[in-house]
C-alpha positions in Angstrom: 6.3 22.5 41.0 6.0 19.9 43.3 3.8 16.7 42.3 3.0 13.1 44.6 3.7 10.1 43.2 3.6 6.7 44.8 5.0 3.0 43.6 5.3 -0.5 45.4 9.1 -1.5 45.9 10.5 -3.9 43.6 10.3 -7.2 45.9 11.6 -10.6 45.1 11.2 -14.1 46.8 8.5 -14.3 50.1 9.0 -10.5 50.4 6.5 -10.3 47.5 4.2 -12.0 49.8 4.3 -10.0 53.1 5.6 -6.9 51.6 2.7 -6.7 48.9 1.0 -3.4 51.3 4.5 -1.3 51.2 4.7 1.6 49.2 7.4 4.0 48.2 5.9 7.8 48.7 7.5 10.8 47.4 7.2 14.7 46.7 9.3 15.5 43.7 10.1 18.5 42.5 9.5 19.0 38.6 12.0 20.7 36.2 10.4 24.1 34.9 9.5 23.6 31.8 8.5 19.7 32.3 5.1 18.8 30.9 3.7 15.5 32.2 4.8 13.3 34.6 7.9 11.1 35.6 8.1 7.4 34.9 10.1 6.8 38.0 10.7 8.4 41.5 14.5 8.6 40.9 16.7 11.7 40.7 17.9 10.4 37.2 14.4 10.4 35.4 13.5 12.8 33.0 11.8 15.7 34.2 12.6 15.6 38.2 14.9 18.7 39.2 15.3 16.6 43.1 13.2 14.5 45.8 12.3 16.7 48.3 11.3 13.7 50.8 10.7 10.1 50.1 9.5 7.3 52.1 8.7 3.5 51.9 6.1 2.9 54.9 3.0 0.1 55.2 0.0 1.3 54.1 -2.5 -0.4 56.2 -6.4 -1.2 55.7 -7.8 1.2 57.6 -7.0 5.4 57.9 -5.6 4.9 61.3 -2.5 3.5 59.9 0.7 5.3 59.8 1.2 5.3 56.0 -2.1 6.5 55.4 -1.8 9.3 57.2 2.0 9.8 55.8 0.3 9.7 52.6 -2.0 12.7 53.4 0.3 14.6 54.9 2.5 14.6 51.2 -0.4 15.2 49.0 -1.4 18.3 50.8 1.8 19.3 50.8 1.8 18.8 46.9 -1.5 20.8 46.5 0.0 23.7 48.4 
């Protein structure tokens, strides 16, 4: 089963600043069996069998930008 999950990068110093609208995007492919949802997008947390595409992009204001449309593009590969 493949799920969407989305988390801001860990950022330190002025990055936090300008880098506040990044995101880290993945599709992530559930163990059979798993029931819930994983606490991290990582290979190593319980519950994810692999990532099958991940991707840290600005997500802008608008739906014009390229990480919003990136971001469409996974869930409705999710929901297939």
């Amino acid at each position: 089963m493949l799920i969407y999950m989305e988390s801001s990068p860990a950022l330190r110093g002025k990055a936090r600043r300008f880098g506040r609208n990044y995101r880290k995007m993945a599709l992530v492919e559930l163990q059979p069996g798993f029931t819930g949802r994983p606490k991290m997008i990582s290979e190593r947390a319980v519950g994810v069998a692999r990532i099958v595409e991940c991707r840290v992009l600005h997500v802008g204001s608008t739906d014009r930008s390229y990480g919003f449309r990136v971001r469409a593009e996974l869930r409705a590969k999710a929901q297939k």
